[in-house]
N, CA, C and O atoms as a GROMACS GRO file, in nm:
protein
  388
    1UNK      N    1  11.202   8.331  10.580
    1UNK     CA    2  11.290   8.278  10.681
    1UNK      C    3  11.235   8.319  10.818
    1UNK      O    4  11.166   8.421  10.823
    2UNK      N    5  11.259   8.249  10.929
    2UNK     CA    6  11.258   8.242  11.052
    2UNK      C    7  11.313   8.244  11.157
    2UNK      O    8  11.402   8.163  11.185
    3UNK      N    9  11.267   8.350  11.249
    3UNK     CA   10  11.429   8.384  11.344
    3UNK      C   11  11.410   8.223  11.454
    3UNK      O   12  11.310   8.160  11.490
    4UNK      N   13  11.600   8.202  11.484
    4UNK     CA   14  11.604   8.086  11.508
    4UNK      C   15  11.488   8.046  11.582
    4UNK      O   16  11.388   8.118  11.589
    5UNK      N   17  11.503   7.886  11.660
    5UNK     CA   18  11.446   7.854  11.727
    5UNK      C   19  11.441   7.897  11.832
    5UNK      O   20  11.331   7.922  11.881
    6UNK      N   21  11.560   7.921  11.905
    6UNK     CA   22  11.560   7.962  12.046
    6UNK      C   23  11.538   8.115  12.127
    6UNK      O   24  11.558   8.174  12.233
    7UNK      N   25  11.472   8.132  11.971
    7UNK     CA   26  11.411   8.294  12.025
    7UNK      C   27  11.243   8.265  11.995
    7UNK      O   28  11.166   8.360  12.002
    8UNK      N   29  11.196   8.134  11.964
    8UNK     CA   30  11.048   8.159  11.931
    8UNK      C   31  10.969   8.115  12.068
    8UNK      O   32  10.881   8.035  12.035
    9UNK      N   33  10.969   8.127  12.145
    9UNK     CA   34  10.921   8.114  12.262
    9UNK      C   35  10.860   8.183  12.341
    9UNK      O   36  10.795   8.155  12.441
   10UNK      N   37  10.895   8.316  12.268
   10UNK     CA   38  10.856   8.451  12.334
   10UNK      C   39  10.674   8.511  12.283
   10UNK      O   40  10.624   8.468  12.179
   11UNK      N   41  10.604   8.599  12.363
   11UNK     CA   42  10.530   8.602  12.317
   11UNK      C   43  10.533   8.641  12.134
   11UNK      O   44  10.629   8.681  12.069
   12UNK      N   45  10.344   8.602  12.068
   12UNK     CA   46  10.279   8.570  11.931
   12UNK      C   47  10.372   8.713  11.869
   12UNK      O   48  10.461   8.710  11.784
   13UNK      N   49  10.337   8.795  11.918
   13UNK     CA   50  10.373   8.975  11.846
   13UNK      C   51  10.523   8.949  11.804
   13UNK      O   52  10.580   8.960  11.696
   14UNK      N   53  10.578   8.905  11.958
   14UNK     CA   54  10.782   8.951  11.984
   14UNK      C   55  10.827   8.883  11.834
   14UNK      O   56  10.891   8.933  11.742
   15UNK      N   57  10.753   8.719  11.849
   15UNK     CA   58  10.810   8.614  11.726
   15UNK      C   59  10.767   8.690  11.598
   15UNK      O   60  10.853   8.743  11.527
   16UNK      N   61  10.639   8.696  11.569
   16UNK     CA   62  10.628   8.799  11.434
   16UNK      C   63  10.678   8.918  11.376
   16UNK      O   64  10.687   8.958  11.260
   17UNK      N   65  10.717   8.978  11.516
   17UNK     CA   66  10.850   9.132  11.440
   17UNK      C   67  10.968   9.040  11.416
   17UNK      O   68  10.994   9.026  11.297
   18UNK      N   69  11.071   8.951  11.531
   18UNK     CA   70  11.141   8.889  11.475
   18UNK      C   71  11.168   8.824  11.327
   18UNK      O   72  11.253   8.866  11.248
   19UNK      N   73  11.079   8.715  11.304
   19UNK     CA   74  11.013   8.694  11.174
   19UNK      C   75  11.050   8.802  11.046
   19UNK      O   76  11.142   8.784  10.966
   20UNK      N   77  10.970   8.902  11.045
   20UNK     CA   78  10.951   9.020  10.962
   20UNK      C   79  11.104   9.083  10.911
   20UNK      O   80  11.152   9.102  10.799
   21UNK      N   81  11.168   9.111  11.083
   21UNK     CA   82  11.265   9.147  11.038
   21UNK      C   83  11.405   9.030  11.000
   21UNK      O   84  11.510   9.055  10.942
   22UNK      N   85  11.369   8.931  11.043
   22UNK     CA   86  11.462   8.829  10.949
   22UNK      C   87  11.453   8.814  10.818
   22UNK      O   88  11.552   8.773  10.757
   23UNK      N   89  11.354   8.838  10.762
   23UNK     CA   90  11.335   8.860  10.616
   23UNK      C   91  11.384   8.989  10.566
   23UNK      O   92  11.426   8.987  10.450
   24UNK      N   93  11.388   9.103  10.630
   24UNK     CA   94  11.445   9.236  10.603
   24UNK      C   95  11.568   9.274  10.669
   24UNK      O   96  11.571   9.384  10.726
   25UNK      N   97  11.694   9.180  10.669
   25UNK     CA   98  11.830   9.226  10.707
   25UNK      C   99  11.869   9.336  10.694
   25UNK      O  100  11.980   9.356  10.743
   26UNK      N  101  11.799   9.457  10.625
   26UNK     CA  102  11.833   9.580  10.613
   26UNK      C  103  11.741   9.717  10.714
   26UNK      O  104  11.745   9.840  10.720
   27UNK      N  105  11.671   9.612  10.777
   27UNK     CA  106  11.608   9.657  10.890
   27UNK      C  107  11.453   9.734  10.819
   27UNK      O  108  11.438   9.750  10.698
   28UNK      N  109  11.388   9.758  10.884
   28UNK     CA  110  11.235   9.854  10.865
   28UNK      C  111  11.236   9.948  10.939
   28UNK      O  112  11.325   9.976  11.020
   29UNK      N  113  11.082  10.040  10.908
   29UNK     CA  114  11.070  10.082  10.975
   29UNK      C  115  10.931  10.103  11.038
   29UNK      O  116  10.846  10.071  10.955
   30UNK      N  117  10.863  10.157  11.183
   30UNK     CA  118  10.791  10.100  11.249
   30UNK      C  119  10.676  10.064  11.177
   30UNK      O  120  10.628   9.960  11.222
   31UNK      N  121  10.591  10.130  11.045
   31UNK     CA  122  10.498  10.139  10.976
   31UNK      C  123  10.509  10.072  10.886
   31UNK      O  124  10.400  10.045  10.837
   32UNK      N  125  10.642  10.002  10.804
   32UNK     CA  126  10.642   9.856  10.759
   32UNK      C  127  10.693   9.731  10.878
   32UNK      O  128  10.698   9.611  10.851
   33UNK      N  129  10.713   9.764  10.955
   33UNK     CA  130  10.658   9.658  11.069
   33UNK      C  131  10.513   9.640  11.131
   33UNK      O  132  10.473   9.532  11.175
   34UNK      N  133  10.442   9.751  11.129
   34UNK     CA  134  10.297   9.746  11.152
   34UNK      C  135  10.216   9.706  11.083
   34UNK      O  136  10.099   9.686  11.116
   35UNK      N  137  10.293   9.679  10.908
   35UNK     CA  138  10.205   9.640  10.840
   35UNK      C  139  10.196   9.488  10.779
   35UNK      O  140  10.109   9.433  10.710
   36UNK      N  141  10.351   9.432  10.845
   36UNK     CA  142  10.375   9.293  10.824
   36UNK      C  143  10.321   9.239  10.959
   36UNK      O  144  10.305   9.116  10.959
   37UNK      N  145  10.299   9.283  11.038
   37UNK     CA  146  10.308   9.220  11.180
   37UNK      C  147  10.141   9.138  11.191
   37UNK      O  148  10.104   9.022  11.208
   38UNK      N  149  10.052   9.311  11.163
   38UNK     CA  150   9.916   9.336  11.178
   38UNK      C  151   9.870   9.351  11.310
   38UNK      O  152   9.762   9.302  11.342
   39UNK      N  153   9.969   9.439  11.422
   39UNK     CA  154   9.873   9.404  11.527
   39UNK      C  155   9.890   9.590  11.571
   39UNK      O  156   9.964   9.674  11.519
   40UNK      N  157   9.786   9.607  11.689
   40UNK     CA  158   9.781   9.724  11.682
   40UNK      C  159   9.945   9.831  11.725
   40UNK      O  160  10.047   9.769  11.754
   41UNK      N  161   9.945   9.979  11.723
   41UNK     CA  162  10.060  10.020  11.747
   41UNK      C  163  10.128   9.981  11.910
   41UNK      O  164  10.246   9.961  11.941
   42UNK      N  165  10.009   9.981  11.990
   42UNK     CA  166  10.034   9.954  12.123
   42UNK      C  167  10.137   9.830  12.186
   42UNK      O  168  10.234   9.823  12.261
   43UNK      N  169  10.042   9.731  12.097
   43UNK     CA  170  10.150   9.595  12.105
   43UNK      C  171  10.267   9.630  12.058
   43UNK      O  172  10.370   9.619  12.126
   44UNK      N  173  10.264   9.678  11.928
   44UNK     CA  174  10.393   9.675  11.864
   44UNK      C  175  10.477   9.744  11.912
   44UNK      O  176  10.597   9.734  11.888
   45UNK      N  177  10.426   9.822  11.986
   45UNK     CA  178  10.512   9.874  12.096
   45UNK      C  179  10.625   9.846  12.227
   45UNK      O  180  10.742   9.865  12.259
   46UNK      N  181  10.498   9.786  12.275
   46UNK     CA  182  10.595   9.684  12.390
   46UNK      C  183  10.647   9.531  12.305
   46UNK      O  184  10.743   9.477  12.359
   47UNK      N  185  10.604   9.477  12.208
   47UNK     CA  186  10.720   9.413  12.129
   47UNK      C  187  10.852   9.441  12.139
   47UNK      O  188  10.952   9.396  12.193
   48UNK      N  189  10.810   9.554  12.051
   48UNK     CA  190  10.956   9.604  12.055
   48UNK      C  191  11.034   9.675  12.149
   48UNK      O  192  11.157   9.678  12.146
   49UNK      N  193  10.942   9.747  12.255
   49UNK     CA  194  11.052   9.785  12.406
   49UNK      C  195  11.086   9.663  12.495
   49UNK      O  196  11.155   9.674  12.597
   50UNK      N  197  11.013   9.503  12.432
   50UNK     CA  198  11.068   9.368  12.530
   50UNK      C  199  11.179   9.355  12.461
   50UNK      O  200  11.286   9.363  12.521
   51UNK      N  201  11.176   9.329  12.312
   51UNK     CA  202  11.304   9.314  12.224
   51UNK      C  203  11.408   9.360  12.219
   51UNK      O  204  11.506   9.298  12.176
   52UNK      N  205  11.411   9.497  12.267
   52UNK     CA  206  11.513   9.571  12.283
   52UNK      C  207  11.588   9.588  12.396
   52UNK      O  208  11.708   9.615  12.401
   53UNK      N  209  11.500   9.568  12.504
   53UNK     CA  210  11.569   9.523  12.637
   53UNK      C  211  11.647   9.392  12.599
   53UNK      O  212  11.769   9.406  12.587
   54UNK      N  213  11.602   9.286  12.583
   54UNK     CA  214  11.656   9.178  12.601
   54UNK      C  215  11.753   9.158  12.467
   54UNK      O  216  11.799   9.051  12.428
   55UNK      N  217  11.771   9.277  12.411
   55UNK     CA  218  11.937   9.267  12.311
   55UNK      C  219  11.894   9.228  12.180
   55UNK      O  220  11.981   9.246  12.094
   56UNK      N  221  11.814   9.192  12.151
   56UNK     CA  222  11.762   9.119  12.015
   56UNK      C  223  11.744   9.176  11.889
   56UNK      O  224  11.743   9.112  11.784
   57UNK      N  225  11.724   9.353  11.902
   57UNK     CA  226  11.683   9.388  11.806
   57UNK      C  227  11.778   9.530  11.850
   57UNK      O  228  11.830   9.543  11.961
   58UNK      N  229  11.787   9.631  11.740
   58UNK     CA  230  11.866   9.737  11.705
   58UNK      C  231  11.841   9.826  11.644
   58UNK      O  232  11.831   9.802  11.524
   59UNK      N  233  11.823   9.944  11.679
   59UNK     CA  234  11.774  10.084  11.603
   59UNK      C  235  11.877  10.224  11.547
   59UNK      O  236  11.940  10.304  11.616
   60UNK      N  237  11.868  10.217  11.443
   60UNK     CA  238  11.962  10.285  11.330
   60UNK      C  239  11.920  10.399  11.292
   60UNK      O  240  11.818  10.387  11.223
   61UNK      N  241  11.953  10.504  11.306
   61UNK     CA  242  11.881  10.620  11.282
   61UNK      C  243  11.978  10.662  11.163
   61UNK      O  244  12.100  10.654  11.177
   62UNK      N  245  11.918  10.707  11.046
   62UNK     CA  246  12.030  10.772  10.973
   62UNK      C  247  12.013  10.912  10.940
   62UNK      O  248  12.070  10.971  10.848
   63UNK      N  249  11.928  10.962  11.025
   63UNK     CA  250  11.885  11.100  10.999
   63UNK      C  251  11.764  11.134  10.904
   63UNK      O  252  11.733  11.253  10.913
   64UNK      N  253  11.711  11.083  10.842
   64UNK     CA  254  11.556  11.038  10.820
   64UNK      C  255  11.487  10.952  10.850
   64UNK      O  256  11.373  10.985  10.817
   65UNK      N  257  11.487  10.852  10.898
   65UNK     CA  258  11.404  10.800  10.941
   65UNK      C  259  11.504  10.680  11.069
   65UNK      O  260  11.622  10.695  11.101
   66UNK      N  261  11.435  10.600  11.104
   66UNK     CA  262  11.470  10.481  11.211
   66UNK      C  263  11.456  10.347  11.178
   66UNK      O  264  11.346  10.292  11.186
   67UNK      N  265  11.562  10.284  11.140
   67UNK     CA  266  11.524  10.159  11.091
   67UNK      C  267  11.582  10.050  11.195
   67UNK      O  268  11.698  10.047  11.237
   68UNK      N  269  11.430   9.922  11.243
   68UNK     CA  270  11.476   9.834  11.322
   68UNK      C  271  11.545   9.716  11.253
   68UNK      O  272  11.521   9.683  11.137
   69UNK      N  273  11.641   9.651  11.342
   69UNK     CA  274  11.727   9.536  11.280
   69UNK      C  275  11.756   9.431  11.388
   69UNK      O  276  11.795   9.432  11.505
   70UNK      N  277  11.707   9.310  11.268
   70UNK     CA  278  11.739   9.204  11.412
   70UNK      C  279  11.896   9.199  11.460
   70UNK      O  280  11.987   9.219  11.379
   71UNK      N  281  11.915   9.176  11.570
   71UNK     CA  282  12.053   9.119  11.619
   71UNK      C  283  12.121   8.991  11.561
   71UNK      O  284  12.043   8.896  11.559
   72UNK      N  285  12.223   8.968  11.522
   72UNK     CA  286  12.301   8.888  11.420
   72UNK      C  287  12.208   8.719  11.534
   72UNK      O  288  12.140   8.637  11.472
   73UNK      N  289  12.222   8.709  11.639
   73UNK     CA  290  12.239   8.601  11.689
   73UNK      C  291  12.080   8.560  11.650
   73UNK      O  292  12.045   8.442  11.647
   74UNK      N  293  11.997   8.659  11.624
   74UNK     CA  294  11.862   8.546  11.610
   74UNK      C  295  11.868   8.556  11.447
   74UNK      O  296  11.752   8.589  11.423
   75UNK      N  297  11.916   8.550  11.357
   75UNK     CA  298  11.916   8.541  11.212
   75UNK      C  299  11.958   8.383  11.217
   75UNK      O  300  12.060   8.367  11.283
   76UNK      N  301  11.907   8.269  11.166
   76UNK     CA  302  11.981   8.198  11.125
   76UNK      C  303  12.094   8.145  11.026
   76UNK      O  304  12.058   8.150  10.909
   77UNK      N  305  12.212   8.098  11.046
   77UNK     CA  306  12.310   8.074  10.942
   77UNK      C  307  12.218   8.052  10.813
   77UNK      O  308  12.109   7.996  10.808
   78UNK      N  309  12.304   8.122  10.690
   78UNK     CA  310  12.264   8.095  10.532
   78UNK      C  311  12.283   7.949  10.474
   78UNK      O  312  12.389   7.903  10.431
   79UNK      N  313  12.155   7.881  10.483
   79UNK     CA  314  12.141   7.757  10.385
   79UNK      C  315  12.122   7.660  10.524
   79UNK      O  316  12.169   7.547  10.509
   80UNK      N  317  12.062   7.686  10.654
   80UNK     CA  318  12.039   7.645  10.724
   80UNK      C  319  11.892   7.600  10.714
   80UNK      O  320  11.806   7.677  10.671
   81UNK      N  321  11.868   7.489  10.748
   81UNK     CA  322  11.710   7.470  10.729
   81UNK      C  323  11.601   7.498  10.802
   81UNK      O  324  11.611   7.452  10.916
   82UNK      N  325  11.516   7.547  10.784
   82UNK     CA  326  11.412   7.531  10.912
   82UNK      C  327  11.294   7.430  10.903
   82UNK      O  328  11.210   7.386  10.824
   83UNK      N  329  11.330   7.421  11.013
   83UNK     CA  330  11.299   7.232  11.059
   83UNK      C  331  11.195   7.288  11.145
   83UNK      O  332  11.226   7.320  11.260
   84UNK      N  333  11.041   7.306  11.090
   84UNK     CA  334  10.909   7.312  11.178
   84UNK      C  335  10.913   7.138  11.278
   84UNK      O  336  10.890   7.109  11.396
   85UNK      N  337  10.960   7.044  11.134
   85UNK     CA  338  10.889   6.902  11.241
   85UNK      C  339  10.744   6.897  11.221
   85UNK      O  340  10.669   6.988  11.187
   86UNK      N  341  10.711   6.732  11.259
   86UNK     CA  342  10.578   6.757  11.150
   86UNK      C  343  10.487   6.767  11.248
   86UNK      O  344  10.535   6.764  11.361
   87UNK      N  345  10.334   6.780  11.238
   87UNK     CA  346  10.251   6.775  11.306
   87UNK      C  347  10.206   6.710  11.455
   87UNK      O  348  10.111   6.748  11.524
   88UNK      N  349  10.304   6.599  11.482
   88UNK     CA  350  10.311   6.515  11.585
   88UNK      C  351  10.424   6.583  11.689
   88UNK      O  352  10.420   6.578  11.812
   89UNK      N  353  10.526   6.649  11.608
   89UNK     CA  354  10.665   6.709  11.712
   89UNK      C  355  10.555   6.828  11.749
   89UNK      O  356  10.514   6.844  11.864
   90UNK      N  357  10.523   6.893  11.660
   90UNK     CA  358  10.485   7.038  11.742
   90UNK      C  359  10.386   7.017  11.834
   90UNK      O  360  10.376   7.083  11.937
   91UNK      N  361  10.311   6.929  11.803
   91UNK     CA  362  10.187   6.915  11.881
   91UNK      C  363  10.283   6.866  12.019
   91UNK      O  364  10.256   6.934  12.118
   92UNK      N  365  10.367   6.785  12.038
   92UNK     CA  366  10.413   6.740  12.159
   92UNK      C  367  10.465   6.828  12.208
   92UNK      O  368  10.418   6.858  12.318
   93UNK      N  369  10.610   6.935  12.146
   93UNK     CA  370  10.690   7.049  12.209
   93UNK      C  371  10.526   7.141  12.240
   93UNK      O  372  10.566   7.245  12.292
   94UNK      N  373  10.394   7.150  12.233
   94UNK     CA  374  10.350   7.255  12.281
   94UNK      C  375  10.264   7.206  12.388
   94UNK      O  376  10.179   7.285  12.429
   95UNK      N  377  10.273   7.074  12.448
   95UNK     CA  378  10.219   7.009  12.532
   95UNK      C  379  10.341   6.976  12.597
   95UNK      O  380  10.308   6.918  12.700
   96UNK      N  381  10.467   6.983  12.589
   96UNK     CA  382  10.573   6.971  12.670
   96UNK      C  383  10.588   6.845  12.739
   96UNK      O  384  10.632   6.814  12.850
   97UNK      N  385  10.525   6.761  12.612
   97UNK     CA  386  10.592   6.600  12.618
   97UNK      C  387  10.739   6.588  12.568
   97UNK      O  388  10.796   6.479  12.568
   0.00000   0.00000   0.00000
């Protein structure tokens, strides 16, 4: 699954932790995010200090470890589809016809 649309806009890294953690509703933590993501700790860094500024994501400490979690609003509703659109839409939404 894929966090909605109207959060994929953001930079390649922000969308791929999103991503990651839409598949893991029970949140991760930074070293299984580093290892779904693949990019170095640095990025994944400011990923996640843009994400967290801007409300999107959530950190849970339970006294061993820190687990990140997306924010309810970029999860999409259950049994909702994701609608890439075929080769002709994307190519246009990324030329901003």
């Amino acid at each position: 699954m894929k966090a909605k649309r109207e959060f994929r806009d953001r930079d390649e890294t922000e969308v791929a932790v999103l991503d990651a953690l839409v598949d893991r509703r029970d949140g991760m933590t930074v070293f299984e995010l580093r290892s779904h993501v693949a990019v170095g700790i640095d990025d994944l860094e400011d990923a996640l200090s843009s994400l967290k500024a801007d409300g999107l994501i959530e950190a849970d400490d339970d006294g061993e470890r820190t687990r990140i979690k997306p924010d309810d609003r970029v999860v999409p509703e259950p049994g909702a589809q994701d609608t890439e659109g075929s080769l002709f839409d994307q190519l246009r939404e990324r030329l901003g016809l």
